[in-house]
Every structure is written in structure tokens, then in C-alpha cells.
PDB file of the backbone (N, CA, C, O) and the ligand in Angstrom, with CONECT records:
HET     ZN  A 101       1
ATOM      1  N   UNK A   1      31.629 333.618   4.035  1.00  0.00           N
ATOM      2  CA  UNK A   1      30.321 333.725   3.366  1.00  0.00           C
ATOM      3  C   UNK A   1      29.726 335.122   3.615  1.00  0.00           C
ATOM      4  O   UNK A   1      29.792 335.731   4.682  1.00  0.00           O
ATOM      5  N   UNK A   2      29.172 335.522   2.552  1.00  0.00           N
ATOM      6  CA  UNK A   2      28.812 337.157   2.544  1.00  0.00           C
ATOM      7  C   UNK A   2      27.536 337.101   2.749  1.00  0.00           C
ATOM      8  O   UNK A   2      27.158 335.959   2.484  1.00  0.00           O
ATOM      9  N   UNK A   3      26.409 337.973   3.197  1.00  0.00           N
ATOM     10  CA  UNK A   3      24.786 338.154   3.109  1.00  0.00           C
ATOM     11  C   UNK A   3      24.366 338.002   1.935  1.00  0.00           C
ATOM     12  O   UNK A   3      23.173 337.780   1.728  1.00  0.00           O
ATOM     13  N   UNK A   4      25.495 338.115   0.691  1.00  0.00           N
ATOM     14  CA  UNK A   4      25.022 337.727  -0.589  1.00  0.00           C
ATOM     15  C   UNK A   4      24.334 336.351  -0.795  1.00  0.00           C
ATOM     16  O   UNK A   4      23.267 335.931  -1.242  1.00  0.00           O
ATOM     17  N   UNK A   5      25.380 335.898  -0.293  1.00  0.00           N
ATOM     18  CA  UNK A   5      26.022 334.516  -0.559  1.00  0.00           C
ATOM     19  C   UNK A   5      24.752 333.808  -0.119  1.00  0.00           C
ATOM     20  O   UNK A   5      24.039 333.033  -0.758  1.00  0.00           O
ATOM     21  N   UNK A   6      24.619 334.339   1.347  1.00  0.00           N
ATOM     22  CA  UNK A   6      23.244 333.430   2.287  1.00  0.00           C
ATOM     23  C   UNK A   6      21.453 334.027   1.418  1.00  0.00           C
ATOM     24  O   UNK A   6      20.327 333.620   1.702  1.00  0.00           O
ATOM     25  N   UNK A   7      21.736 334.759   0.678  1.00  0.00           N
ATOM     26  CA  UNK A   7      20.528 335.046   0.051  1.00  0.00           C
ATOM     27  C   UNK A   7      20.714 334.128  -1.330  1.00  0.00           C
ATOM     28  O   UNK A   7      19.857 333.503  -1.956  1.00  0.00           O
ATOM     29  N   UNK A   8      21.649 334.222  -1.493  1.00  0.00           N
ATOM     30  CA  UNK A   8      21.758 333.268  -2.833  1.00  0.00           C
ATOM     31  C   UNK A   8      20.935 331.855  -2.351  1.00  0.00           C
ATOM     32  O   UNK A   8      19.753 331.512  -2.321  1.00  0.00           O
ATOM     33  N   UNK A   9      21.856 331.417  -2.097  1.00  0.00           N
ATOM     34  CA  UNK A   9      21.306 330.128  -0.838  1.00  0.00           C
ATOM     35  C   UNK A   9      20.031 329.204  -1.022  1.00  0.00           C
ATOM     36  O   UNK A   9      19.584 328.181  -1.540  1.00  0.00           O
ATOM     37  N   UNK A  10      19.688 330.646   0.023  1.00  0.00           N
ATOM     38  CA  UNK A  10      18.453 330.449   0.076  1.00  0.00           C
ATOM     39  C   UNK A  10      16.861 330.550  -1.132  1.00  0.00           C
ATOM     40  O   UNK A  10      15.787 329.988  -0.917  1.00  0.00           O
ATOM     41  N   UNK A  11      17.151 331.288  -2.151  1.00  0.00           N
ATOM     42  CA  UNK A  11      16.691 331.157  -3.473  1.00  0.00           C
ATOM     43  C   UNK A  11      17.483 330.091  -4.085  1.00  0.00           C
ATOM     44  O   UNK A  11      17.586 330.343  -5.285  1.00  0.00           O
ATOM     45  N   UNK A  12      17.993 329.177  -3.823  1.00  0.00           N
ATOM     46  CA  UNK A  12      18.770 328.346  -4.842  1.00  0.00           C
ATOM     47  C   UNK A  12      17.414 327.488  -5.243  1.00  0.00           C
ATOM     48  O   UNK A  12      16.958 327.809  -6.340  1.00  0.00           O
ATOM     49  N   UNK A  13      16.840 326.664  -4.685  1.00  0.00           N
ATOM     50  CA  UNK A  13      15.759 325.845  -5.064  1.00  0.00           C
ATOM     51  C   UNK A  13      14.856 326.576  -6.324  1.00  0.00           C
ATOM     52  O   UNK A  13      14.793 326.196  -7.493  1.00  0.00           O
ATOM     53  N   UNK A  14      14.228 327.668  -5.740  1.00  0.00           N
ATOM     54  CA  UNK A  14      13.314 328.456  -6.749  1.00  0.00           C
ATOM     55  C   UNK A  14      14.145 328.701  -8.149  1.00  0.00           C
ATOM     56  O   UNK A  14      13.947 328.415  -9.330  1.00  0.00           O
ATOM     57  N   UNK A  15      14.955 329.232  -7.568  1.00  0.00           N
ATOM     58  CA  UNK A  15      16.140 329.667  -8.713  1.00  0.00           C
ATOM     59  C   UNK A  15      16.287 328.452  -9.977  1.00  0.00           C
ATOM     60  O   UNK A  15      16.013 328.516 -11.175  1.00  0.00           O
ATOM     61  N   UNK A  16      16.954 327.116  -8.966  1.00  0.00           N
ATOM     62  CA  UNK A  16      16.700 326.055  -9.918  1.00  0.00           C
ATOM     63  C   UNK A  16      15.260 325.446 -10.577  1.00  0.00           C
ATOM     64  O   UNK A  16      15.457 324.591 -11.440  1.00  0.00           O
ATOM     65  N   UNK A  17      14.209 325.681 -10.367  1.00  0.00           N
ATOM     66  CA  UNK A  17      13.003 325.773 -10.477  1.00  0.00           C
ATOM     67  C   UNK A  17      12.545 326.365 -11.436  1.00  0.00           C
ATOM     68  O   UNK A  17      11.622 325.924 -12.121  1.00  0.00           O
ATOM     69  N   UNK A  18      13.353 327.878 -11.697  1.00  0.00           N
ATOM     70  CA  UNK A  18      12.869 328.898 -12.722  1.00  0.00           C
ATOM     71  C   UNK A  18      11.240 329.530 -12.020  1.00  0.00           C
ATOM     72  O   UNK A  18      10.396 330.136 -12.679  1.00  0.00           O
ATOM     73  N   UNK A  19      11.162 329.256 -10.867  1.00  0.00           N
ATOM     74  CA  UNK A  19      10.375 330.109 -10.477  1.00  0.00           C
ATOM     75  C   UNK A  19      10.364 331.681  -9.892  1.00  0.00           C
ATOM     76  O   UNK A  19       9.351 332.296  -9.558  1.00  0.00           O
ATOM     77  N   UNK A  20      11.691 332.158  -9.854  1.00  0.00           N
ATOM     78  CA  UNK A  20      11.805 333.417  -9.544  1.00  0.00           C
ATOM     79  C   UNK A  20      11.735 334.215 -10.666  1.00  0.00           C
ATOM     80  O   UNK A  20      11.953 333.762 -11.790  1.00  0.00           O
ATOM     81  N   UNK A  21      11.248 336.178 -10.303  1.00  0.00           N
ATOM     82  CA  UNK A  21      11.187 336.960 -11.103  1.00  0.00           C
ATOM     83  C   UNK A  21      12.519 336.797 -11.995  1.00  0.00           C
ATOM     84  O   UNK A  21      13.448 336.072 -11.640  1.00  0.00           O
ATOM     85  N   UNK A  22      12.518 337.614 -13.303  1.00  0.00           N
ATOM     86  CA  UNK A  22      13.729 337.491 -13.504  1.00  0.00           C
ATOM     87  C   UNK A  22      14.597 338.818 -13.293  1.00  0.00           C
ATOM     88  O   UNK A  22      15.660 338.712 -13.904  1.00  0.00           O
ATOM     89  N   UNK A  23      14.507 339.698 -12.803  1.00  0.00           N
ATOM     90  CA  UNK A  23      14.916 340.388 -11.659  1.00  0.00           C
ATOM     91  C   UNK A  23      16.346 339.852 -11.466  1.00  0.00           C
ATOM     92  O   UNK A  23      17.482 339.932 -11.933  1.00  0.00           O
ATOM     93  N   UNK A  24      15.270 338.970 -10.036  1.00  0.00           N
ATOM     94  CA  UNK A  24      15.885 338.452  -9.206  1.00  0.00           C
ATOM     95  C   UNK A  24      17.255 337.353  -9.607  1.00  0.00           C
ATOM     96  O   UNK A  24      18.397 337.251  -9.159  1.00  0.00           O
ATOM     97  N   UNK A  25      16.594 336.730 -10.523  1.00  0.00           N
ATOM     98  CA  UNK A  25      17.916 335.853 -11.574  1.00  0.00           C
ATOM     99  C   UNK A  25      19.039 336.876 -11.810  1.00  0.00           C
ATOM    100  O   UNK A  25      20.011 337.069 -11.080  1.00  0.00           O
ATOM    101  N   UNK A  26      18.742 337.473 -12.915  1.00  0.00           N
ATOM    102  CA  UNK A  26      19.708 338.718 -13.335  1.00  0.00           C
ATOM    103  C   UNK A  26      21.052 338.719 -12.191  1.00  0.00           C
ATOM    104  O   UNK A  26      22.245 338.443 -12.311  1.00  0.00           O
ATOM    105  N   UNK A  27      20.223 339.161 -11.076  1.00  0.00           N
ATOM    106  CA  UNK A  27      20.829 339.481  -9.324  1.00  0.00           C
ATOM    107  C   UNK A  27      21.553 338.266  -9.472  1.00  0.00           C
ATOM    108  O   UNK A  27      22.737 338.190  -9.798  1.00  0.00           O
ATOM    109  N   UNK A  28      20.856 337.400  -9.241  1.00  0.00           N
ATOM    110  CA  UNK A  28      21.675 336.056  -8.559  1.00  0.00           C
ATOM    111  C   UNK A  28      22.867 335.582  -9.814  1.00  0.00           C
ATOM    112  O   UNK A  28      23.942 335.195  -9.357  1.00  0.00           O
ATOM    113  N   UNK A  29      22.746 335.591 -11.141  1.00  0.00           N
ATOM    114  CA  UNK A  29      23.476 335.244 -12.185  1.00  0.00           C
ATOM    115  C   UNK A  29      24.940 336.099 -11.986  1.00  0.00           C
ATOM    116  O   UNK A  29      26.062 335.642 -12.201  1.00  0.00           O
ATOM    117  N   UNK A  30      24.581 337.568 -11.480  1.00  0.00           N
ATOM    118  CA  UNK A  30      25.638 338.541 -11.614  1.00  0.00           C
ATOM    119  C   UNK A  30      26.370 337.903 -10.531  1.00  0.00           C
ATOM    120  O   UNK A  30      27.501 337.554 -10.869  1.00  0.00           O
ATOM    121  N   UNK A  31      26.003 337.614  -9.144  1.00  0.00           N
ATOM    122  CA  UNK A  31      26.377 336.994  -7.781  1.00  0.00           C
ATOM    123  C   UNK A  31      27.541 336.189  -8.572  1.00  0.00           C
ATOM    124  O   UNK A  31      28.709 336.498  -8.811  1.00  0.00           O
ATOM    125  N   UNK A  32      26.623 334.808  -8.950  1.00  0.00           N
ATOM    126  CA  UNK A  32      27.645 333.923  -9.326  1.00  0.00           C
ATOM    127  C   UNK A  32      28.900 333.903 -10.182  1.00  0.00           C
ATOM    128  O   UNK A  32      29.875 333.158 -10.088  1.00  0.00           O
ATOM    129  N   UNK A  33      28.601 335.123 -11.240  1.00  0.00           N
ATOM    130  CA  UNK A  33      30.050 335.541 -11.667  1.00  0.00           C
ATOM    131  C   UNK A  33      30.701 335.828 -10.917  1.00  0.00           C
ATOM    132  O   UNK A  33      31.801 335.438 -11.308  1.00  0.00           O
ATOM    133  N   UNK A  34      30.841 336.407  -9.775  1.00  0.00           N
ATOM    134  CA  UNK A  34      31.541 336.864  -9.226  1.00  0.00           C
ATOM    135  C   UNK A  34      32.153 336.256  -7.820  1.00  0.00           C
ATOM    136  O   UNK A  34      33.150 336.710  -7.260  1.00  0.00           O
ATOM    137  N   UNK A  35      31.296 335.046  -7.317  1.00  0.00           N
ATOM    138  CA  UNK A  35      31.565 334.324  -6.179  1.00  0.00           C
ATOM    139  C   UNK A  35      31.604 332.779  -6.621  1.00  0.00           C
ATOM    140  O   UNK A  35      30.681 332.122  -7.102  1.00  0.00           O
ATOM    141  N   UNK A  36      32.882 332.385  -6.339  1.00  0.00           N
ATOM    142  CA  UNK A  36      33.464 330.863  -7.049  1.00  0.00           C
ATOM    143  C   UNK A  36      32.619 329.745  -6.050  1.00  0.00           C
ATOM    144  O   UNK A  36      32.234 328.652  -6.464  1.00  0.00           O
ATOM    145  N   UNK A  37      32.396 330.294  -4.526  1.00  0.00           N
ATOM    146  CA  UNK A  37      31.778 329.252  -3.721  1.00  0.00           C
ATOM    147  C   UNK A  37      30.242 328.999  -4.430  1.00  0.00           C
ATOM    148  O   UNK A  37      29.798 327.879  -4.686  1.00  0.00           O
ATOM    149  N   UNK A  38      29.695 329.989  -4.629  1.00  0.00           N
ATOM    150  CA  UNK A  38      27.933 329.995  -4.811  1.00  0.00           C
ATOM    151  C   UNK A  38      28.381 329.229  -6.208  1.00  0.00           C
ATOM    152  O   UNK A  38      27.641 328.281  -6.469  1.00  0.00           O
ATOM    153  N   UNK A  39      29.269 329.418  -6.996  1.00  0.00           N
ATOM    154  CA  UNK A  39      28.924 328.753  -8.328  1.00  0.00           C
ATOM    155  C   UNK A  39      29.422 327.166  -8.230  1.00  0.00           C
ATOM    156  O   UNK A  39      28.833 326.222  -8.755  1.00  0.00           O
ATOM    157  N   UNK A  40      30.503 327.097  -7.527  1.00  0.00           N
ATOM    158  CA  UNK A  40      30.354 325.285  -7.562  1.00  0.00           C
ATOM    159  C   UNK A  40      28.909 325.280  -6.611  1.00  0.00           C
ATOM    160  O   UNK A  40      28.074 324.594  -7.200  1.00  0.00           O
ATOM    161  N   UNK A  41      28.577 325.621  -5.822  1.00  0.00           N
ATOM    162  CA  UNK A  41      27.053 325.322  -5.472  1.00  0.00           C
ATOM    163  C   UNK A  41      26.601 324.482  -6.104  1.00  0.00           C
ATOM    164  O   UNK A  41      26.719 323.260  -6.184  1.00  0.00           O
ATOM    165  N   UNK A  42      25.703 325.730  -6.868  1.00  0.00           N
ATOM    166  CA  UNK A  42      25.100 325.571  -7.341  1.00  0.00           C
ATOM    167  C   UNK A  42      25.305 324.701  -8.515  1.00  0.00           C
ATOM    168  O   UNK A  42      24.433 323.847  -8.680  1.00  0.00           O
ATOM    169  N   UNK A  43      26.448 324.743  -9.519  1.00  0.00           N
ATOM    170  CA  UNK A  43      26.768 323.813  -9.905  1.00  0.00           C
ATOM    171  C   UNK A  43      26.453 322.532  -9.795  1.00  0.00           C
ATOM    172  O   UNK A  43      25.794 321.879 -10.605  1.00  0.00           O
ATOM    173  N   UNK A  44      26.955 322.137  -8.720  1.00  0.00           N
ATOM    174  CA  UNK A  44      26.799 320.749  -8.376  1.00  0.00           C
ATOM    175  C   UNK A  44      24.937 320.513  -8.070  1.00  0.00           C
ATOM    176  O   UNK A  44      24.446 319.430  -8.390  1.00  0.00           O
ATOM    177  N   UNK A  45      24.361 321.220  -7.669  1.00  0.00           N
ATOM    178  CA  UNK A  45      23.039 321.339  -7.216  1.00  0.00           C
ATOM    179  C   UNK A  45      22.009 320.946  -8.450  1.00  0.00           C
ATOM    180  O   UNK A  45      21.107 320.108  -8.424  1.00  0.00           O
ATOM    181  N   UNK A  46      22.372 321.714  -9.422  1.00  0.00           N
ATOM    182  CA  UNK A  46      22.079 322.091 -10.702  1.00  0.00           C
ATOM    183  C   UNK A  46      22.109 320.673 -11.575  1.00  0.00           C
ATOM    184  O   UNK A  46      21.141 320.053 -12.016  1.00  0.00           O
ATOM    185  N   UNK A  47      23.479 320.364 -11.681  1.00  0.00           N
ATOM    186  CA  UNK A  47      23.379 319.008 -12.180  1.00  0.00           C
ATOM    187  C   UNK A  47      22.966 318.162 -11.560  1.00  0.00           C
ATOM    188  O   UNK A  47      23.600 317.152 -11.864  1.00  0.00           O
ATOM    189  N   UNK A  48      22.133 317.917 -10.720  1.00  0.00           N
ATOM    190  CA  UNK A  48      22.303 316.761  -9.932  1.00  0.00           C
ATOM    191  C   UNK A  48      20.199 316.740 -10.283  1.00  0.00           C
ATOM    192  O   UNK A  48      19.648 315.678 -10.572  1.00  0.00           O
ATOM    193  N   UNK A  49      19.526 317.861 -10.185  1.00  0.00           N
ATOM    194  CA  UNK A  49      18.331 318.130 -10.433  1.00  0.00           C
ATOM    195  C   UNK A  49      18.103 317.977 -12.073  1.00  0.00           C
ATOM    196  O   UNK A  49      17.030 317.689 -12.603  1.00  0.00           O
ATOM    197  N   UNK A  50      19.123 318.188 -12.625  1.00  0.00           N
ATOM    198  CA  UNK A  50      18.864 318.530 -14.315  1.00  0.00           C
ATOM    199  C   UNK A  50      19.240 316.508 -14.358  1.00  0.00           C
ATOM    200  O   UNK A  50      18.808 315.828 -15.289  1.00  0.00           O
ATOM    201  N   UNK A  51      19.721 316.149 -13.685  1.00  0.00           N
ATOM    202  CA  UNK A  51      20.098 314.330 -13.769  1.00  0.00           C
ATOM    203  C   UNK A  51      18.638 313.840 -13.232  1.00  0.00           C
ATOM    204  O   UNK A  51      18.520 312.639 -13.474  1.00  0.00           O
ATOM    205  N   UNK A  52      17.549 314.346 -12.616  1.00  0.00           N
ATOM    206  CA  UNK A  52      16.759 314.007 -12.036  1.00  0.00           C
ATOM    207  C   UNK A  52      15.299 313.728 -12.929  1.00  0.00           C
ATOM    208  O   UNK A  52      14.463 312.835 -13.065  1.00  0.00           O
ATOM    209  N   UNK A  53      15.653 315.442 -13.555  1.00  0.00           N
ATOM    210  CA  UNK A  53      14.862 315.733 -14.661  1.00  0.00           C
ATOM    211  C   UNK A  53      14.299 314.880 -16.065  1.00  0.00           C
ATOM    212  O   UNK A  53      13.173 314.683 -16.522  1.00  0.00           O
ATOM    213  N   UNK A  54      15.851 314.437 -16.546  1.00  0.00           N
ATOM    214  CA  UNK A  54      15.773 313.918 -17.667  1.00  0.00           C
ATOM    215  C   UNK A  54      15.713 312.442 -17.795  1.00  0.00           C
ATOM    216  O   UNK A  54      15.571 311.693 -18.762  1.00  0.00           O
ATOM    217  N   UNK A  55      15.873 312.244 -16.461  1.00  0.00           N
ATOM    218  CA  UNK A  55      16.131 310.373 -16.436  1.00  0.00           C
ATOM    219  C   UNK A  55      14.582 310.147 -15.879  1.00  0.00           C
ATOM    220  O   UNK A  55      13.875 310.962 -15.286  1.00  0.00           O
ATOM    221  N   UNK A  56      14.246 308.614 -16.308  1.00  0.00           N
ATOM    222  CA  UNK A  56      12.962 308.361 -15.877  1.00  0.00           C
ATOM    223  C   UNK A  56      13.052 308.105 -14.479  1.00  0.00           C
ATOM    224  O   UNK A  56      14.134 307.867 -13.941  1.00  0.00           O
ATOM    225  N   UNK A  57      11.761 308.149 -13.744  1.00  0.00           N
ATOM    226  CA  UNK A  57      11.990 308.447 -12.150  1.00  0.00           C
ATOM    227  C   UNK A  57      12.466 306.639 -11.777  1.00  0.00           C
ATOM    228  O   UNK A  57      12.862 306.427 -10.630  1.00  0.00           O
ATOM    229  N   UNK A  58      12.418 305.754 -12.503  1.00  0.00           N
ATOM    230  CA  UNK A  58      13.118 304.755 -12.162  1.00  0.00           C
ATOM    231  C   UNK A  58      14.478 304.537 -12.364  1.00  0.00           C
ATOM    232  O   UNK A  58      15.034 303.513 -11.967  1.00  0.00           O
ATOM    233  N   UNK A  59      15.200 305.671 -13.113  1.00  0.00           N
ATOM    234  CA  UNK A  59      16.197 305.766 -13.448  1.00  0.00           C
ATOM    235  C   UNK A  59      17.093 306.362 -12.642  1.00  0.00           C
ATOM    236  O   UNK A  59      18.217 305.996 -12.985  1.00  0.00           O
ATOM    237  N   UNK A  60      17.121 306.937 -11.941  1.00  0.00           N
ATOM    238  CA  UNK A  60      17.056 307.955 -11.051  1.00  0.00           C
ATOM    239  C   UNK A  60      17.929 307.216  -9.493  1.00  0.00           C
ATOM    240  O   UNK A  60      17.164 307.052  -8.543  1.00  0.00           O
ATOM    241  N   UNK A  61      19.092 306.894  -9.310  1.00  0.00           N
ATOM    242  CA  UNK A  61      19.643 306.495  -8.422  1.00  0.00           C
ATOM    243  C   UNK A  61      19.380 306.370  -7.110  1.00  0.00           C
ATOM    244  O   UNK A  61      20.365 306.930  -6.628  1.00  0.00           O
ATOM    245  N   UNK A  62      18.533 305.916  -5.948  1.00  0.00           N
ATOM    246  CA  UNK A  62      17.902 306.396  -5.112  1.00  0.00           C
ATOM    247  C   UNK A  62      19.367 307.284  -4.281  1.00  0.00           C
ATOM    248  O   UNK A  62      19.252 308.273  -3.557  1.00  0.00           O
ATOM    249  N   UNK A  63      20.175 306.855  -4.508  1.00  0.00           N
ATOM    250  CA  UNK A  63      21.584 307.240  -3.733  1.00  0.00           C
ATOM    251  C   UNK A  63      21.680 308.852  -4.364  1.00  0.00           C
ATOM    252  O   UNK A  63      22.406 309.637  -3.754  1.00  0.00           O
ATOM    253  N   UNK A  64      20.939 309.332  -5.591  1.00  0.00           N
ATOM    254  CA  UNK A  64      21.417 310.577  -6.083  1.00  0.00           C
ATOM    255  C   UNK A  64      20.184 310.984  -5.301  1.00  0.00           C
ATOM    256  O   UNK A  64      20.510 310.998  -4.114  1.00  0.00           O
ATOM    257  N   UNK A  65      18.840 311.339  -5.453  1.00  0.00           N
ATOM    258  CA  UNK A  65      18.143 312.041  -5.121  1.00  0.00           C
ATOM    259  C   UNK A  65      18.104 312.588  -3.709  1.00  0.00           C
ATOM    260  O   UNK A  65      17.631 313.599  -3.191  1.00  0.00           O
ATOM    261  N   UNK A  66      19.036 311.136  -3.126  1.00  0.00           N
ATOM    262  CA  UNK A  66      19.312 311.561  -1.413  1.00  0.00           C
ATOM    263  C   UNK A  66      20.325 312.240  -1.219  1.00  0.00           C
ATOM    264  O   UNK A  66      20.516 313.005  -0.273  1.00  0.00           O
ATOM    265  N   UNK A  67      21.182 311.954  -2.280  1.00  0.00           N
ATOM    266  CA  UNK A  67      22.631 313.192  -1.696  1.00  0.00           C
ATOM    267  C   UNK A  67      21.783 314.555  -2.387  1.00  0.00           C
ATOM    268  O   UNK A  67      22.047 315.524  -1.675  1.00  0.00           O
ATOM    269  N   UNK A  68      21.198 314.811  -3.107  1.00  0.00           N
ATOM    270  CA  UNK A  68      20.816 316.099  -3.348  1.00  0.00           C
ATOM    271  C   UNK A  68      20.106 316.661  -2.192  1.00  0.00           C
ATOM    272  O   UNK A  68      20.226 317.769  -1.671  1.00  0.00           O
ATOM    273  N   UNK A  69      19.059 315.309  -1.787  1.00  0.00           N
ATOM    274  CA  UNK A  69      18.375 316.115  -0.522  1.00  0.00           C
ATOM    275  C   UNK A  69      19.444 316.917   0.483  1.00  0.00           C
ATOM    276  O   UNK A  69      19.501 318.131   0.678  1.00  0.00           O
ATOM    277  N   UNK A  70      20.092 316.090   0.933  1.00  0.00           N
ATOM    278  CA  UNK A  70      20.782 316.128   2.302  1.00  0.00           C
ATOM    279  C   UNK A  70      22.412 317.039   1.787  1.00  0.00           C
ATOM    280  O   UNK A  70      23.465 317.231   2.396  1.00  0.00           O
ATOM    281  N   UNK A  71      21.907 317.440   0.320  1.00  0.00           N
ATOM    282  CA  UNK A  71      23.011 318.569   0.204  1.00  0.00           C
ATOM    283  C   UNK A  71      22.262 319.981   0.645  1.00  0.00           C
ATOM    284  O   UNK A  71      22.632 320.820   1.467  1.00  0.00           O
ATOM    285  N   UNK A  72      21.088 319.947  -0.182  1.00  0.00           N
ATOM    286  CA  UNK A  72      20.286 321.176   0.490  1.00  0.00           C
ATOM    287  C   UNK A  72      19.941 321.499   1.991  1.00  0.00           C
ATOM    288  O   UNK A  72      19.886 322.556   2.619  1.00  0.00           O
ATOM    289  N   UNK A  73      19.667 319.781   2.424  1.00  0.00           N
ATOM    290  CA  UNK A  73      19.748 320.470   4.256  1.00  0.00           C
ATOM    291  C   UNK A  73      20.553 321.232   4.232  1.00  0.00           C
ATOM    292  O   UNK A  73      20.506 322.459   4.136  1.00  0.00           O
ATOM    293  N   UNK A  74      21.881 320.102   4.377  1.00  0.00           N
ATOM    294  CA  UNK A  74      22.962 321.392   5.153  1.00  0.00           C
ATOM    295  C   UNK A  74      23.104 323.259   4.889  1.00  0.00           C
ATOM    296  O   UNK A  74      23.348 324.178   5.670  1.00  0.00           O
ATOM    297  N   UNK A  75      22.794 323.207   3.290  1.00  0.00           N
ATOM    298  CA  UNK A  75      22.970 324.360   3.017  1.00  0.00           C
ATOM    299  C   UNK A  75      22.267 324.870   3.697  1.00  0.00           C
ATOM    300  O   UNK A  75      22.709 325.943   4.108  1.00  0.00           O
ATOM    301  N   UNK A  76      20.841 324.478   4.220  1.00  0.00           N
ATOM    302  CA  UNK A  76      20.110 325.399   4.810  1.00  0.00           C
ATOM    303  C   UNK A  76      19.961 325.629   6.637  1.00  0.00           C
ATOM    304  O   UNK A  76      19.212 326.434   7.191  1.00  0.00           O
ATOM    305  N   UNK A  77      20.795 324.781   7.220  1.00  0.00           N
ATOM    306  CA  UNK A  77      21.574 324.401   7.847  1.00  0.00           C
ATOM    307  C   UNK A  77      22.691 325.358   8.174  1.00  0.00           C
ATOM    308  O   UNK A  77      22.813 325.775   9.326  1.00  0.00           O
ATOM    309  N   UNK A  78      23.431 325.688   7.307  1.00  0.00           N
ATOM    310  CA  UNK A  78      24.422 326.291   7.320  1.00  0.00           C
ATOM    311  C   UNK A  78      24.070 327.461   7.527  1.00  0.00           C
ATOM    312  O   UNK A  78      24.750 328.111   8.322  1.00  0.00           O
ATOM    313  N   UNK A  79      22.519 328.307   6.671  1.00  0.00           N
ATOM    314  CA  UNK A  79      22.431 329.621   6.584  1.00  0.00           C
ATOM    315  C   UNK A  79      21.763 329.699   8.192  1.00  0.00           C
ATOM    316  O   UNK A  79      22.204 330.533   8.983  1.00  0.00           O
ATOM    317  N   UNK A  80      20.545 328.646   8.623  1.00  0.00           N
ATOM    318  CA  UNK A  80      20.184 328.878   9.795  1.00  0.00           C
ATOM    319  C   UNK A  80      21.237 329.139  10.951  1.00  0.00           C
ATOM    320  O   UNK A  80      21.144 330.090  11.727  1.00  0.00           O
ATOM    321  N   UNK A  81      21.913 328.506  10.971  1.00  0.00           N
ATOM    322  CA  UNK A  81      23.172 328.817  11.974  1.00  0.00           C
ATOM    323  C   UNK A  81      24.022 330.165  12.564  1.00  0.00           C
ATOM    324  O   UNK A  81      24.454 330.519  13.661  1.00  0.00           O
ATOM    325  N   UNK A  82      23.999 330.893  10.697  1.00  0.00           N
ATOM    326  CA  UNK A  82      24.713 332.209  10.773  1.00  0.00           C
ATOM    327  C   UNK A  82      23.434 333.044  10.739  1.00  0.00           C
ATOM    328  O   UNK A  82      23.747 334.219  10.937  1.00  0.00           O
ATOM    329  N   UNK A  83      21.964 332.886  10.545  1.00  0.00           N
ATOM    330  CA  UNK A  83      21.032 333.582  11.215  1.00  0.00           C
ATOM    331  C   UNK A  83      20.317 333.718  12.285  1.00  0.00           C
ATOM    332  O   UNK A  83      19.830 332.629  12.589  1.00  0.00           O
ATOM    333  N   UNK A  84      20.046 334.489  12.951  1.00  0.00           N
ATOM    334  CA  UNK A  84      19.049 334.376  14.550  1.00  0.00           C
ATOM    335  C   UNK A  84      17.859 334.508  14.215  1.00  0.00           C
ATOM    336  O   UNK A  84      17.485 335.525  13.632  1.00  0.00           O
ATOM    337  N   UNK A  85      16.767 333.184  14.613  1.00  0.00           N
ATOM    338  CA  UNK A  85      15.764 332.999  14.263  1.00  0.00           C
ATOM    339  C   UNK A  85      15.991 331.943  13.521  1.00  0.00           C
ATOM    340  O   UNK A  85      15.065 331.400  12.919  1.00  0.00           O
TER     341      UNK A  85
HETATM  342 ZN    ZN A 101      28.403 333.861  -2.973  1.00  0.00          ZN2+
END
């Protein structure tokens, strides 16, 4: 995993959100061409929020919204680990 990679990461939420500049997208879009890990990521991240989105919130698997949670821990998890602090 590159410092890219852990900045990706960590904008993934916003990112999926559409709350970042688009700048910063641009950045992160170019990333993912180019890094196969960040794009199944996010991938999987992506669909799993866009499944969240469109289905009514009773629709909505309680089993999916929790593997999404507890996919993002780890990720963030993962970056805390390889950072100090
Ligand atoms: Zn990457």
C-alpha cells in the first residue's frame, strides 16, 4: 500500500458522498486507474452504498448496511495502523 493509496482511503466516504472538491476527485479518479487494490475498494464500497441508496430503507438488508459498516472500519483500521497517531 502506497501514501496514495492511504489518502485515497481515507477520502473514500466523502468521495462516495460527492462531497469533495473536484480537484480532489480528478486526483483520486486518476489514482484508481492506475491502482487495481483502491479500485476493487472502492468498487465494492460503492456498490454496496449505491444498494443503500436506491432501495427503500426497509429494503435494505440489515446484514448489508453492517458489512459496509465494518468494511469501512477496517479500512480505517488498516490506515491507523500504518500511521503514528
Ligand atoms: Zn491505491
Amino acid at each position: 500500500m502506497t501514501p496514495r493509496c492511504r489518502e485515497l482511503l481515507k477520502r473514500c466516504s466523502a468521495y462516495l458522498e460527492g462531497d469533495l472538491e473536484k480537484a480532489c476527485c480528478a486526483e483520486m479518479e486518476q489514482h484508481l486507474k492506475e491502482c487495481a487494490r483502491c479500485r476493487a475498494m472502492l468498487v465494492e464500497v460503492k456498490w454496496t452504498i449505491e444498494a443503500c441508496r436506491h432501495a427503500a430503507p426497509s429494503e435494505v438488508p440489515p446484514e448489508v448496511s453492517a458489512a459496509m459498516r465494518t468494511r469501512l472500519r477496517e479500512e480505517r483500521e488498516a490506515i491507523k495502523a500504518t500511521q503514528p497517531g
